[in-house]
C-alpha positions in Angstrom: -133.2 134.9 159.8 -133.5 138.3 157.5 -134.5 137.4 154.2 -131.1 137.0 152.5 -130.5 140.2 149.9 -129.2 139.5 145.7 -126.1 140.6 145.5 -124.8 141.3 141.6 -121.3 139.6 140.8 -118.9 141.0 139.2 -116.5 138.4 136.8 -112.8 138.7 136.8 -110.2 138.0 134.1 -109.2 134.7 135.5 -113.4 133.2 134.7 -114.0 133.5 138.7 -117.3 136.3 140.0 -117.1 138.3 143.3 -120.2 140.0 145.0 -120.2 143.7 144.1 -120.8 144.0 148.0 -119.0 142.6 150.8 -118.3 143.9 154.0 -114.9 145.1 155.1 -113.5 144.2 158.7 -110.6 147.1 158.8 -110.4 149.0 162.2 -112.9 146.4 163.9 -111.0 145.2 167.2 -110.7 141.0 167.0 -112.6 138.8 169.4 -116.3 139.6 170.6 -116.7 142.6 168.3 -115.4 141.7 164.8 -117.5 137.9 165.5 -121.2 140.2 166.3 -120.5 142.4 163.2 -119.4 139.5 160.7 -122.6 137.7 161.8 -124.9 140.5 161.4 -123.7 140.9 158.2 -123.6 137.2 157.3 -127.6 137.2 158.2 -128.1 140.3 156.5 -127.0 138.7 153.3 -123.3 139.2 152.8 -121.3 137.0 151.1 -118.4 138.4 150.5 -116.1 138.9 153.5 -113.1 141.2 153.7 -109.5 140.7 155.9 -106.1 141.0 155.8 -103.4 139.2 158.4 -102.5 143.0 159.1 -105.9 143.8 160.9 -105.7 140.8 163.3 -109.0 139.6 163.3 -108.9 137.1 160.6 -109.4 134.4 163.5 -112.5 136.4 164.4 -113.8 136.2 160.9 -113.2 132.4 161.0 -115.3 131.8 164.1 -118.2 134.0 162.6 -118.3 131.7 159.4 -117.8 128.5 161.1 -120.9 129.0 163.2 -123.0 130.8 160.2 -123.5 127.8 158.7 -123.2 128.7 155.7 -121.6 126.4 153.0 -118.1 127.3 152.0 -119.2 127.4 148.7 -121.8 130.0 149.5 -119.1 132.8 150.9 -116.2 135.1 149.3 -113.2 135.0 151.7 -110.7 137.5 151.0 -107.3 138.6 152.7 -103.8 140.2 151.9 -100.4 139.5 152.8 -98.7 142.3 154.9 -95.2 144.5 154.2 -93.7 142.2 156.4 -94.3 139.4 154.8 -93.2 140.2 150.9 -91.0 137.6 149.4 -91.7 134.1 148.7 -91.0 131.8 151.9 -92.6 134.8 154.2 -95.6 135.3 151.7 -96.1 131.1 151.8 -95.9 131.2 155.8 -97.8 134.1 155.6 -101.0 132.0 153.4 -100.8 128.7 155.5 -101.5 131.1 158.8 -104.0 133.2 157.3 -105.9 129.7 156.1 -105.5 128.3 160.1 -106.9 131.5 161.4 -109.9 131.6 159.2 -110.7 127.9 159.5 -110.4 127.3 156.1 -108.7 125.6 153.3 -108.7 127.8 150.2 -109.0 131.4 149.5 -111.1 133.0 147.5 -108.9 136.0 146.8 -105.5 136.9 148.0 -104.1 140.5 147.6 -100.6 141.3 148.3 -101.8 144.2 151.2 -99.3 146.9 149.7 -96.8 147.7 147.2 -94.0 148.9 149.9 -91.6 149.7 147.0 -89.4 151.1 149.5 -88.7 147.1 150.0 -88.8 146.2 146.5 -89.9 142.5 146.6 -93.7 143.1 145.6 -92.8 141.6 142.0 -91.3 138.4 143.7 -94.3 138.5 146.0 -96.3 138.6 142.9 -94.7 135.8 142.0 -95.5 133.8 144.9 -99.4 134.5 144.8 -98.9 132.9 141.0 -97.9 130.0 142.3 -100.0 129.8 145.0 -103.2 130.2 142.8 -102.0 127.6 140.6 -100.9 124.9 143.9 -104.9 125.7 144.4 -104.3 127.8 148.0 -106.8 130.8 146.7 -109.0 130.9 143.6 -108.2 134.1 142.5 -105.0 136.9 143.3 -105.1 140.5 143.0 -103.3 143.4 144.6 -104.3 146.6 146.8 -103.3 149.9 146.9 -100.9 149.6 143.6 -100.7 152.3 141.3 -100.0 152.6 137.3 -96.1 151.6 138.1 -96.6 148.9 140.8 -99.2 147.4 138.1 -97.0 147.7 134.6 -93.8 146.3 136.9 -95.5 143.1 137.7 -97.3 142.6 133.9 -93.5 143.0 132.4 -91.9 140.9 135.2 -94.2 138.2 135.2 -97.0 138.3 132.3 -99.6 137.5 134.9 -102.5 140.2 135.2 -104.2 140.9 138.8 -108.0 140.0 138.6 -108.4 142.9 140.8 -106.8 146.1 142.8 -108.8 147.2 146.0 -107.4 150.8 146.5 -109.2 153.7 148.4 -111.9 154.8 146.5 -114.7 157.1 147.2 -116.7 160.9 146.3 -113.6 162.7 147.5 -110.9 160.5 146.0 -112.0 159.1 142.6 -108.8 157.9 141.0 -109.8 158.3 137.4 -106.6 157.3 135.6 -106.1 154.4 137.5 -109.6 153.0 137.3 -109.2 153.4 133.5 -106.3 151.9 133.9 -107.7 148.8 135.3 -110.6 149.0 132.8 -107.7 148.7 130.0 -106.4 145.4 131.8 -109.3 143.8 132.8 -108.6 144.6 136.5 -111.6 144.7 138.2 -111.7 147.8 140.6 -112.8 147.3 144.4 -112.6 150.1 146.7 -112.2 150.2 150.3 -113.0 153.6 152.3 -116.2 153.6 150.1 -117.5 156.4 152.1 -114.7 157.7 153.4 -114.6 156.8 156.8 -117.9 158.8 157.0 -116.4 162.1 155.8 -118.5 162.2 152.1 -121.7 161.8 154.8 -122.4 165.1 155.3 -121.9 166.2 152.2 -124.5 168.8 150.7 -124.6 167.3 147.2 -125.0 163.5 148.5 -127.8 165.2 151.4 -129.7 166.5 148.8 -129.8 163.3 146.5 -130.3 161.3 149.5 -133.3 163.5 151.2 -134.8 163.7 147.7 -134.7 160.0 147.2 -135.7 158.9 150.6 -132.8 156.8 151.3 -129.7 157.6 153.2 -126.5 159.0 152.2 -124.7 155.9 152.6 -126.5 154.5 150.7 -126.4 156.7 147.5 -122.6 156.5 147.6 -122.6 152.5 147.0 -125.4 153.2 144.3 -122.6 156.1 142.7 -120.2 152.9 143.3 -122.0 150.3 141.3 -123.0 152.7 138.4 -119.7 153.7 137.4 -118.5 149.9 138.4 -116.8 149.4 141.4 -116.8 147.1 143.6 -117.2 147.9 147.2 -116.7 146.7 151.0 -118.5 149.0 153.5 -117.0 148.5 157.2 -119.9 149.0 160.0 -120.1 147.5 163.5 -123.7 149.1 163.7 -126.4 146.3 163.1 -129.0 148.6 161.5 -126.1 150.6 159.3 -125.1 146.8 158.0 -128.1 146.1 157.2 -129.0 149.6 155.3 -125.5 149.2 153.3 -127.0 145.9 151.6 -130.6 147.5 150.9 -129.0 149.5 148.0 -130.1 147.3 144.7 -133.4 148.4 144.6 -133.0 151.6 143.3 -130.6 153.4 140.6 -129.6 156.8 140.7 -130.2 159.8 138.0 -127.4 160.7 135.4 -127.5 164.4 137.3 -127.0 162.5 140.2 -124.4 160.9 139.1 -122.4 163.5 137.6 -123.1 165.6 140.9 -121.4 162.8 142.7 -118.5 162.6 140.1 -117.9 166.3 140.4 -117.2 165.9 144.1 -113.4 164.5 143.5 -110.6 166.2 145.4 -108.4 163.7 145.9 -108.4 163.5 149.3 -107.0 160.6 150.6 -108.0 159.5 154.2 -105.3 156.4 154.5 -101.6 156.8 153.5 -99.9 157.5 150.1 -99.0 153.6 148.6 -95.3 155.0 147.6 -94.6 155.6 151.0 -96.4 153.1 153.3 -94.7 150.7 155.1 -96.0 149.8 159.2 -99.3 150.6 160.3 
């Protein structure tokens, strides 16, 4: 087996850590496919494993773990609860099946998915994950793709504080004022889309840091990621392109580099707005 990589932790407001790294299943089809790229990334050192009910492979990811090896208590499991599922006896059906399909019995993070305020039941959804933390379903809850109003809604309604908010996050869509935001709360920030789909790859800015460097593009943007703190979950179903997304903590970028990186924000968004997303 590869030598297994260090990853950093990050700690969140409730006294729990999560890898800075982890590696994101979105878009990889269940069965054969999402079980060979969660086990490359398992051997390449992962820890940290990203799901959600909504991408449909979470049964995938649970046959990948179970024949890892790996001790439970070795392995970040995270996955959301869909639109569909917001309010409290969906969201609690929603948990139990997500748990079965991943061949577990704890979490170590659930997000609720979406805000969908066209529905307005994240805040009793929010609610819910509260409660299910505290009946010891999940370690640690969070949200994803809430904004500044989704967030304040659920402090005022509840008094309970995300430990985290995955949102899209990457060169071309920086979301300063929300990850300052977070930073005021204590909301760790974990971005999905870290490279945008690809699009930030051709970049001439990150090219030039990257050909200067030696290392790839790819893997300057998780460097930019972890110097300005983010958290991040690279998807790839590419053996060798897993295992160059980990090989990234061996090296730190230049302040010019990183203000040439910071300059690149246009946000551009490559998934949908949160106010108005409800079905895939």
């Amino acid at each position: 087996m590869t030598q297994v990589q260090t990853i950093p932790t990050v700690s969140l407001n409730d006294e729990n850590a999560i890898p800075q790294l982890g590696f994101g299943v979105f878009q990889i089809p269940p069965g054969d496919e999402t079980e060979r790229a969660v086990s490359e990334a398992l051997e390449a050192g992962y820890r940290s494993i990203d799901t959600a009910e909504a991408y449909r492979n979470e049964a995938s990811v649970g046959k990948a773990i179970a024949e890892s090896g790996i001790p439970r208590d070795e392995l970040f499991i995270t996955t959301k609860v869909f639109n569909t599922h917001h309010g409290e006896e969906p969201t609690r059906e929603a948990i139990e099946k997500s748990l079965e399909r991943l061949g577990i019995d704890q979490l170590d993070l659930y997000l609720i998915h979406w805000p969908a305020p066209m529905n307005d039941m994240y805040p009793e959804t929010w609610r819910t994950l509260v409660e299910l933390r505290d009946e010891g379903k999940t370690r640690s809850i969070g949200v994803s793709n809430f904004k500044e109003r989704h967030l304040e809604r659920i402090f005022v309604e509840t008094g309970v504080t995300p430990a985290l908010n995955q949102i899209e996050l990457h060169p071309y869509l920086q979301q300063p004022a929300l990850r300052s935001f977070h930073a005021q709360h204590g909301i760790a920030t974990e971005a999905w889309s870290p490279i945008a789909q690809g699009a930030v790859l051709k970049d001439p800015t990150i090219k030039a840091i990257a050909d200067r460097i030696g290392r790839t593009p790819a893997q300057v943007v998780l460097r930019w990621h972890f110097a300005v703190g983010n958290i991040a979950i690279p998807k790839s179903v590419t053996p060798e392109r897993i295992r160059e997304n980990i090989e990234v903590f061996d090296f730190h970028l230049e302040d010019t580099d990183l203000a040439a990186i910071s300059a690149l924000d246009r946000e551009q968004r490559t998934g949908p707005d949160p106010d108005s997303f409800f079905l895939p």
